[in-house]
C-alpha positions as CSV (number, residue, x, y, z in Angstrom):
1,X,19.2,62.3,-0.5
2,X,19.5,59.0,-2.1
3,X,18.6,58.4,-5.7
4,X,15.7,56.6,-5.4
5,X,13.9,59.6,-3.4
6,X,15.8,62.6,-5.7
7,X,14.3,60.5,-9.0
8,X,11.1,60.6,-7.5
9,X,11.0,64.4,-7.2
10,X,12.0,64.7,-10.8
11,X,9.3,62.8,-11.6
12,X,7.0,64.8,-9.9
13,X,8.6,68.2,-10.7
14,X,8.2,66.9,-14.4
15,X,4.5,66.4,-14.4
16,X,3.9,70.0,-12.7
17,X,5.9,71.4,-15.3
18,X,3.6,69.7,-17.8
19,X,0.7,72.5,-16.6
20,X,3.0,75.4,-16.8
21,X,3.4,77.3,-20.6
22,X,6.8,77.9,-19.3
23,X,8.1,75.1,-17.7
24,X,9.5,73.1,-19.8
25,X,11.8,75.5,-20.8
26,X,13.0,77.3,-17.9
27,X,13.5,73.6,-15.6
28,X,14.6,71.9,-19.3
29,X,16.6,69.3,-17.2
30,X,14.2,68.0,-15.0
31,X,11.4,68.1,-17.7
32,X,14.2,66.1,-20.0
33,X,14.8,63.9,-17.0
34,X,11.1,63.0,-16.4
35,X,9.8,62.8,-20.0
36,X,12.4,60.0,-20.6
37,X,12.6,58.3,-17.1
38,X,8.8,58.1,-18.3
39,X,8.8,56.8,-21.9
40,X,11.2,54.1,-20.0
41,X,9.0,52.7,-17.7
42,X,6.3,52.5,-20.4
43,X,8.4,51.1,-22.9
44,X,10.4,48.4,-19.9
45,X,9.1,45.2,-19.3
46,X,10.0,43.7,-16.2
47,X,12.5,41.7,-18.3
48,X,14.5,42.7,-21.9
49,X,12.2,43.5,-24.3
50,X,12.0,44.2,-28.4
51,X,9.7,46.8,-29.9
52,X,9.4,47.8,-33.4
53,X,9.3,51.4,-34.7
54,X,6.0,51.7,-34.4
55,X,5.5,50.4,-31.0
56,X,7.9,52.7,-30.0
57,X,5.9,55.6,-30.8
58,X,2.9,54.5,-29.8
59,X,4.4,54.3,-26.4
60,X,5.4,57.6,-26.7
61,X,1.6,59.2,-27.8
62,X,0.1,57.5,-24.6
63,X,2.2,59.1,-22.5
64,X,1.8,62.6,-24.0
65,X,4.9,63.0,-26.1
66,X,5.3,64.1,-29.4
67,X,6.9,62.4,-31.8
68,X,8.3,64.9,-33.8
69,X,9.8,66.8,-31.0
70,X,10.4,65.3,-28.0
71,X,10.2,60.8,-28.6
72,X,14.2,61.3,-30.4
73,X,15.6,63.5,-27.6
74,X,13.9,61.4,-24.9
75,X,15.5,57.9,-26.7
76,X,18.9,59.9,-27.2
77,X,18.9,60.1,-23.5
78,X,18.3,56.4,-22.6
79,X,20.7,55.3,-25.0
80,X,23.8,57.3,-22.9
81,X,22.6,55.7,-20.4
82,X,22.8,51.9,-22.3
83,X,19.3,51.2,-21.1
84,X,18.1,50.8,-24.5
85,X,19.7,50.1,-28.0
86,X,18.5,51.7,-31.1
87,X,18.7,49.9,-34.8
88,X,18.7,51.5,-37.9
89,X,14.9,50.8,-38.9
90,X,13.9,52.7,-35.6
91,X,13.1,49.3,-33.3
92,X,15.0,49.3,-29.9
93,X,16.0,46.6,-27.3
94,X,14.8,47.8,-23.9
95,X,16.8,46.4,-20.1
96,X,14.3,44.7,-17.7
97,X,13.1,47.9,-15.6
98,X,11.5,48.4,-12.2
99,X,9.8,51.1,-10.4
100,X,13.1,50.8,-8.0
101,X,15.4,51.5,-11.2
102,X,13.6,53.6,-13.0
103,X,13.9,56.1,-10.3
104,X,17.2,55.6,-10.1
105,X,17.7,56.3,-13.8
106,X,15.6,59.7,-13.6
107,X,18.2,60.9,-11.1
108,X,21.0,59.9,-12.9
109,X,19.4,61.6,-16.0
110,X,18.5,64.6,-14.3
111,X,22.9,65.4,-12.8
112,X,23.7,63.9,-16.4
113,X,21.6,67.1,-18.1
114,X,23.6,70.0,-16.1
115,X,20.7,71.0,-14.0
116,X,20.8,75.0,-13.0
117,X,20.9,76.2,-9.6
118,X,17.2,76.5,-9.6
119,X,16.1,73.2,-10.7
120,X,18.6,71.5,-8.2
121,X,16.8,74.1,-5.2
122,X,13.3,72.8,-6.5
123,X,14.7,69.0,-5.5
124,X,15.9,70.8,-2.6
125,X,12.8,72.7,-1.1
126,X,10.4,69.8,-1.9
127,X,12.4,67.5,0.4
128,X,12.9,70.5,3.7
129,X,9.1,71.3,3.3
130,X,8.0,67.3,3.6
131,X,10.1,67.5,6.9
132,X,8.4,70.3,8.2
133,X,6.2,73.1,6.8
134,X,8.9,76.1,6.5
135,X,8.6,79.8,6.3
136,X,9.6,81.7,3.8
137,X,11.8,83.8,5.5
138,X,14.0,80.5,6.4
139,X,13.7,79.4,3.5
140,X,15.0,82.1,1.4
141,X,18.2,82.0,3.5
142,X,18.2,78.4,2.5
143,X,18.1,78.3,-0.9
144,X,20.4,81.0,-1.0
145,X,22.5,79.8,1.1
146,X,22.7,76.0,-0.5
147,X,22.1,76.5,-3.9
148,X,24.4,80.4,-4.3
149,X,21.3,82.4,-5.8
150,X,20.9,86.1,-4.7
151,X,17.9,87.6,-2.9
152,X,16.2,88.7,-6.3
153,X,16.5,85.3,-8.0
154,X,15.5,83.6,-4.4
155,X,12.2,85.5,-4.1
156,X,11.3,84.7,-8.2
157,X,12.1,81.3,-7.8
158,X,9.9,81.0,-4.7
159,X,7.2,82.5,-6.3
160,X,7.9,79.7,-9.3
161,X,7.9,76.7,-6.7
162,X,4.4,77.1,-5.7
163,X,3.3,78.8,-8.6
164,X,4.1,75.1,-10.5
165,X,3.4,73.2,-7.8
166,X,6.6,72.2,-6.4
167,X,5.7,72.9,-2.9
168,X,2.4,74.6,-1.6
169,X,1.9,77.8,-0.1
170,X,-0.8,79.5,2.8
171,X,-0.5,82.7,3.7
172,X,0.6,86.4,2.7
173,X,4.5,88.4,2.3
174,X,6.7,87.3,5.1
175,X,4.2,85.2,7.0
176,X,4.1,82.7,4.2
177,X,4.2,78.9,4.8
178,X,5.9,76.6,2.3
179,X,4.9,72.8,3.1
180,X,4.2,69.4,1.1
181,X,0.6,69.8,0.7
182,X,0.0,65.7,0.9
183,X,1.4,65.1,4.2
184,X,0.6,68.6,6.0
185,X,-3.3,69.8,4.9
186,X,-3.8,73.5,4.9
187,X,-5.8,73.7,7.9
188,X,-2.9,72.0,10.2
189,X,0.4,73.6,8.6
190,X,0.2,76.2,10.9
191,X,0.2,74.2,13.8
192,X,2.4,71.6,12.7
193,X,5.2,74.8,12.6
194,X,3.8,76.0,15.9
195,X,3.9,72.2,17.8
196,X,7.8,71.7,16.3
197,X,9.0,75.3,17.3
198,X,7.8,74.9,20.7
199,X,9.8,71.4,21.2
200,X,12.4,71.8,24.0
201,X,16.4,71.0,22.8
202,X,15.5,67.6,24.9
203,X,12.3,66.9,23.0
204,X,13.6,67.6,19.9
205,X,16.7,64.9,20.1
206,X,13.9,62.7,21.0
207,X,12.0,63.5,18.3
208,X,15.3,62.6,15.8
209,X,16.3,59.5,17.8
210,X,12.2,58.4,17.0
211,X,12.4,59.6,13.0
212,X,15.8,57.7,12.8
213,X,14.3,54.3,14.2
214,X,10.8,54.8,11.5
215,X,13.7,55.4,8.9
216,X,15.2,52.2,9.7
217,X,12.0,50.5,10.1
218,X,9.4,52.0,8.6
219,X,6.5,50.9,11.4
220,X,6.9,51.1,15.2
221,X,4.7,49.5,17.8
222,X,3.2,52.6,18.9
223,X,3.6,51.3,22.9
224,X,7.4,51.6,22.0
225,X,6.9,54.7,20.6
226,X,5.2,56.1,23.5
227,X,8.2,54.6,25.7
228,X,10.9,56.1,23.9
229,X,9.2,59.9,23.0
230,X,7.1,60.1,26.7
231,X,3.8,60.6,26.9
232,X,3.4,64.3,26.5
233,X,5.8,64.7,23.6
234,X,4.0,61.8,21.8
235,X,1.2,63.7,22.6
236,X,2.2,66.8,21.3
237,X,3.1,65.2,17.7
238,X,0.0,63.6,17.2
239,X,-1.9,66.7,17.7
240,X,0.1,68.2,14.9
241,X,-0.5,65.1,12.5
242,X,3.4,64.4,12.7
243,X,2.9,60.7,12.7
244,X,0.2,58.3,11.3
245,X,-0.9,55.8,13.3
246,X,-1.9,52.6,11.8
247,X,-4.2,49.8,13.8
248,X,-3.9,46.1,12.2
249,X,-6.9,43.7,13.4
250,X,-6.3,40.0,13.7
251,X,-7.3,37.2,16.3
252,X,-4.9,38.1,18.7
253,X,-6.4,41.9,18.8
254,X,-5.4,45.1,17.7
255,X,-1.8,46.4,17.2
256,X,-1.3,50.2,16.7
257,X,1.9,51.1,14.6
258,X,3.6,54.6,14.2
259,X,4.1,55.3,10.8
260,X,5.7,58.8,8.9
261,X,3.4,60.0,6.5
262,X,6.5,60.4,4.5
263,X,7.0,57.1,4.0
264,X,3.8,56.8,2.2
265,X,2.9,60.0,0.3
266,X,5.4,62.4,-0.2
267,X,5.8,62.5,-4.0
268,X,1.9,62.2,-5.0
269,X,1.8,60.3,-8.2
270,X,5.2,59.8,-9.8
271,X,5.9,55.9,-11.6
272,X,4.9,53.6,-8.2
273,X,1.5,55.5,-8.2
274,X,1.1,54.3,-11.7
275,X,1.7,50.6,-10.6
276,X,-1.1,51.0,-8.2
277,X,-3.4,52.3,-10.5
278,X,-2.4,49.7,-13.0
279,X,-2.9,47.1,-10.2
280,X,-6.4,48.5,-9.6
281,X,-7.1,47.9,-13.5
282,X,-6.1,44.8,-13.9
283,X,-8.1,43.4,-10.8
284,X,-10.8,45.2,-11.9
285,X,-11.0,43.4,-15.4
286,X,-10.3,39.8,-13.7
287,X,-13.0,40.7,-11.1
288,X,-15.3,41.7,-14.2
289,X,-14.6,38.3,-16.4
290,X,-15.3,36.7,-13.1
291,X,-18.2,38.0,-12.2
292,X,-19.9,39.7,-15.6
293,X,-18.1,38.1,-18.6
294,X,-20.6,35.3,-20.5
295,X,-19.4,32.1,-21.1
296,X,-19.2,33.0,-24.7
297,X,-16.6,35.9,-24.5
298,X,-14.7,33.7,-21.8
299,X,-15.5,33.7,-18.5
300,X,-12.6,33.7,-15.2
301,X,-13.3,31.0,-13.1
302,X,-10.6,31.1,-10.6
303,X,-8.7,34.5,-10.7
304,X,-5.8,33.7,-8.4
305,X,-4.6,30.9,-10.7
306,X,-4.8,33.2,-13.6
307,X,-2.7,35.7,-12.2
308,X,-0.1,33.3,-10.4
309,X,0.3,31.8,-14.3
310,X,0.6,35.3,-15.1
311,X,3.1,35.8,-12.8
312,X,5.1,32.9,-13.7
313,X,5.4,34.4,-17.1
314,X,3.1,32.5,-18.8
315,X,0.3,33.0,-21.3
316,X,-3.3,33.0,-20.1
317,X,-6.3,32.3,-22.9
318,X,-7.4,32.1,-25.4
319,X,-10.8,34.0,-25.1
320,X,-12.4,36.8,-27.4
321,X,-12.9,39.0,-24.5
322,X,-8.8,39.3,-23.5
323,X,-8.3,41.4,-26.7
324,X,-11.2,44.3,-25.4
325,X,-11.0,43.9,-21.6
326,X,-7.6,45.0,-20.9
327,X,-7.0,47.7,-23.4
328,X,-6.0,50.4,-21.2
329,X,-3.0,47.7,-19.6
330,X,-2.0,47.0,-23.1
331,X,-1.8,50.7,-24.0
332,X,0.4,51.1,-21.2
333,X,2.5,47.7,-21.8
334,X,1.3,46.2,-18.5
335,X,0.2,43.1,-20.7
336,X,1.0,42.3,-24.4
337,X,-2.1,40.7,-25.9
338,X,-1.8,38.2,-29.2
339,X,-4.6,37.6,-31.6
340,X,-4.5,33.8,-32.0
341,X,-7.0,33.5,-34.9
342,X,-10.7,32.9,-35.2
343,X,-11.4,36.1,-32.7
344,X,-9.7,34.7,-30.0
345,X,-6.8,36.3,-28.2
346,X,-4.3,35.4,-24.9
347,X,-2.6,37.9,-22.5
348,X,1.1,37.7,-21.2
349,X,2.4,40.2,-18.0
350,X,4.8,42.7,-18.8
351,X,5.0,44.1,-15.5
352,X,5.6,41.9,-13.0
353,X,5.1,44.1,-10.2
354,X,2.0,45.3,-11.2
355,X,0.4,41.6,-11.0
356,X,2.1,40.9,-7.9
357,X,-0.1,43.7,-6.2
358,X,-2.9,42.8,-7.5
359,X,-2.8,39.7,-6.1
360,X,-2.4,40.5,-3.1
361,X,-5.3,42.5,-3.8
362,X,-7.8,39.9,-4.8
363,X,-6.4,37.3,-1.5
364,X,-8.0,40.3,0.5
365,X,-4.3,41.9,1.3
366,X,-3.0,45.4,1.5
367,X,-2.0,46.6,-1.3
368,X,0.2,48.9,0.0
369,X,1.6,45.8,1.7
370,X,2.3,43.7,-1.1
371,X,4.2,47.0,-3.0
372,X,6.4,47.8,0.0
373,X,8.5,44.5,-1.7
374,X,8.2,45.4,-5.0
375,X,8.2,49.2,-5.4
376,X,10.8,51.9,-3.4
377,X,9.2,52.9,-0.4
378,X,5.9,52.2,-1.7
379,X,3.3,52.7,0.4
380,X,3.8,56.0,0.3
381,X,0.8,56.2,-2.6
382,X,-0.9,54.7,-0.6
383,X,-3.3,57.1,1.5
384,X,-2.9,60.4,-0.7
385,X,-5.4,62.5,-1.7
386,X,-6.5,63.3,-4.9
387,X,-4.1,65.5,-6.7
388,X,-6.5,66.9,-8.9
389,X,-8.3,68.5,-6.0
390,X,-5.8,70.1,-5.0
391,X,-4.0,71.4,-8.2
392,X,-7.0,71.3,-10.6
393,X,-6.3,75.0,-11.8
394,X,-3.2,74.5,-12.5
395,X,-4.1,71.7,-14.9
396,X,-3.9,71.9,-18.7
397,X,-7.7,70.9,-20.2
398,X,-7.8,67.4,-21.6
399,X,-10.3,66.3,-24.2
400,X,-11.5,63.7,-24.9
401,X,-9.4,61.0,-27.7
402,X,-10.0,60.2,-30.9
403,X,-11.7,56.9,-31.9
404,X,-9.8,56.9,-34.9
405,X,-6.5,57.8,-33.0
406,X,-7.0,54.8,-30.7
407,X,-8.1,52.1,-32.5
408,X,-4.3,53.7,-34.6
409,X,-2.6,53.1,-31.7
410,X,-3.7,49.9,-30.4
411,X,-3.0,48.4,-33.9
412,X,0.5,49.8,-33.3
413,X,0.6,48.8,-29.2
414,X,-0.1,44.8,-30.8
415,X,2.9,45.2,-33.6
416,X,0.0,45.9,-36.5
417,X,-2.3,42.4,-34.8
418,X,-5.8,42.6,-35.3
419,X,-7.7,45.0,-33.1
């Protein structure tokens, strides 16, 4: 498993132990590891960056950590890795971070934090099940097997996996299923398990040769695909939702593609699902100055421009409505906004990969086209279902935030600028 994919699990692991009383403290190195994997990325700009104390935990309140308890062991952590540098008044010097690296560095935190058996099997089982759904029986004798645990700590820690949320679950005793509930749906787990069992020895080297290829390259022309599995086999896997195929529409017709839905949603919503969702933010706010904002506040006349200055690192404004439009990208350091005097503010990109999405966005792209260059294996956000549907009682309740509290921490997000 390379570290890219392992961070992404810890991530993901992390915010399922966020709805469990317990499970921060029994999978303490993965919650450790995602917490300040986290508080990195939110922290990072996409070059070095200098925040003051109270920047710093401000970044840490938005993203759910407390101060008190958790913001010093979470910066402890980043400084052994020398991402960050610490001075004496509290302010810190962050590395240049992307969604690529900061993976990377949740994996490296996670081996650095001496992760127990358990917590390495919870990496483990959330990668076999996003092959295939699995049953229990098999594995139990894998975990055991791989990770040394006996039959009495295999059977709780089962029970814990899709108790948190680590893997999902259909069925009852031994004829329980374990799969990855965003690329197998409950209805077609079963048969998924049914279609691969009944695969021949011959079919099922096929069926390697074809995954290898899609590793390497991510799409195949689906008439190539049909040559190299045969048409019955091919058959056979995309009655059991194996593969995704993908038809692309131009003037010289359309192309079908063979995809894995792997490759495009296996970890739900860890960091590159936050650069899509901060994408969709910040094209929704241009797209509103465009088409809603008066003259008066400042009105966006020719959005591409903006965000290709944006892009080049540049400052776009000044206009009084920058400093309430994009309040939600500047409490996640996605843009740093200045107040230049008079009412009137201007916007700079923190996040380069965030705007470089978005425009491929507004030039009528694929988003997930424009992240498979900027984000580690991307697109695989791209088609998932909501989480909360499927997880929603496993949630913690949320209310709703304190005026007070934000208009605190915006003052802090802007270094104490006017609100």
């Amino acid at each position: 498993m390379d570290k890219q994919t392992k961070g992404a699990w810890v991530i993901h692991h992390g915010r399922k132990i966020s709805g469990d009383q317990r499970g921060a403290s029994e999978y303490s190195a993965i919650d450790l590891a995602a917490k300040a994997a986290s508080l990195l990325v939110r922290l990072a700009e996409s070059k070095q960056a200098d925040l003051n104390k109270s920047q710093v935990v401000a970044a840490a309140r938005i993203g759910g950590l407390n101060p008190k308890t958790e913001l010093q062991a979470c910066l402890t952590q980043l400084q052994g890795r020398r991402v960050i540098d610490v001075a004496a008044d509290g302010s810190i010097s962050v590395i240049g971070v992307t969604g690529r690296t900061a993976l990377g560095h949740a994996s490296d935190l996670f081996d650095e934090n001496e992760p127990q058996p358990f917590e390495l099997a919870s990496i483990g089982l959330a990668e076999l099940t996003s092959s295939a759904p699995v049953g229990v029986k098999a594995a139990s004798e894998y975990i055991g097997d791989t990770y040394k645990l006996t039959k009495n700590d295999t059977s709780d820690f089962l029970g814990q996996a899709y108790g948190i949320g680590f893997v999902d679950a259909e069925g009852e005793g031994d004829d329980r299923l374990l799969f990855n509930g965003n690329l197998f749906r409950r209805n077609t787990a079963q048969k998924t398990k049914k279609v691969l069992d009944s695969l021949t020895p011959a079919e099922q080297a096929s069926l390697q040769q074809f995954e290898q290829l899609l590793k390497v390259k991510g799409a195949v022309v689906a008439t190539h695909a049909k040559k190299m599995l045969g048409a019955l086999l091919l058959s056979k896997l995309q009655s059991a939702a194996v593969f995704d195929i993908n038809v692309v529409s131009n003037e010289a017709g359309e192309h079908a593609f063979m995809t894995s839905p792997g490759a495009f949603h296996k970890f739900t919503s860890p960091l590159i699902d936050d650069a899509f969702d901060h994408a969709k933010a910040l094209v929704s706010a241009l797209s509103y100055g465009m088409s809603q904002s008066t003259p008066v506040r400042g009105r966006i006349w020719g959005v591409e421009l903006i965000l290709a200055k944006l892009l080049r690192g540049e400052a776009v404004g000044p206009a009084p409505a920058i400093g309430s439009d994009y309040r939600a990208l500047e409490f996640e350091r996605v843009v740093q906004i200045t107040h230049t005097g008079n009412g009137y503010f201007t916007m700079r990109l923190l996040k380069m990969e965030v705007g470089q999405i978005a425009l491929q966005v507004l030039k009528g792209g694929d988003a997930a086209a424009a992240a498979l260059e900027v984000l580690p294996s991307a697109g695989m956000s791209g088609y998932t279902p909501p989480e909360a549907a499927r997880t929603d009682f496993r949630t913690k309740k949320q209310g709703p935030q304190s005026k007070s509290q934000m208009r605190t921490l915006l003052s802090a997000v802007r270094g104490g600028g006017r609100l």
